[in-house]
C-alpha positions in Angstrom: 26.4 29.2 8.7 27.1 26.9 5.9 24.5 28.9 3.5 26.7 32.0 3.6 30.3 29.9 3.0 30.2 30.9 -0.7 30.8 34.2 0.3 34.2 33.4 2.3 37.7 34.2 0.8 40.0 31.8 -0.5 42.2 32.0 2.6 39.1 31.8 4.8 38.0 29.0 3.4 40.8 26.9 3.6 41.5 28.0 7.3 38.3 26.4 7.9 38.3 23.2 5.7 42.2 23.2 7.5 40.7 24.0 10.9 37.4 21.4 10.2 34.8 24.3 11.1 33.3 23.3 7.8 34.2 20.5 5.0 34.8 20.6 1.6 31.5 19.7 0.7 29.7 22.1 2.8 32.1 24.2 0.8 30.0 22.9 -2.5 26.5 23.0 -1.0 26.5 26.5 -0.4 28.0 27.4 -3.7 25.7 25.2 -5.5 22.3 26.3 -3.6 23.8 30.1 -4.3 24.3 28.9 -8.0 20.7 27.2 -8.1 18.7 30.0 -6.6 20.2 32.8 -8.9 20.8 31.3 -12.1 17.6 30.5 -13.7 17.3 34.4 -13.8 20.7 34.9 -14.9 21.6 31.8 -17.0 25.3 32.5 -16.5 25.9 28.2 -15.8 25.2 26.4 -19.0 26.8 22.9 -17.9 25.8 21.5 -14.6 28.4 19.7 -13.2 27.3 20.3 -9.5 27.2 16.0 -8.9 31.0 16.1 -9.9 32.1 18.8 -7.7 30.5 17.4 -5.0 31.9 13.8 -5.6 35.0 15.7 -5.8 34.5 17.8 -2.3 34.1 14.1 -0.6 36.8 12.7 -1.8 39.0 16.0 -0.8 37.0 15.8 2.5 38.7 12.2 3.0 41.8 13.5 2.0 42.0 16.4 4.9 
């Protein structure tokens, strides 16, 4: 289930970090393994910042 979260809505996504069926940094694991299986073909993501935004997701996560 957490491989297909980047696919969710807004609202459906934060009815679930909300409702804890998935955290904030399962959130960012399935955007970033969406992000690293596509874009060596497409190159659109120049600047990795993936270690931030998960840092970030954690510290959100404690926040909920």
């Amino acid at each position: 289930m957490a491989d297909d979260l980047w696919q969710k809505s807004a609202v459906e996504l934060a009815d679930g970090i909300r409702d804890k069926t998935f955290s904030c940094r399962d959130v960012m694991a399935s955007v970033v393994a969406r992000i690293r299986a596509l874009n060596p073909d497409l190159n659109a993501i120049v600047y990795d910042y993936t270690e931030d935004a998960l840092a970030e997701a954690r510290v959100l996560d404690a926040e909920v």
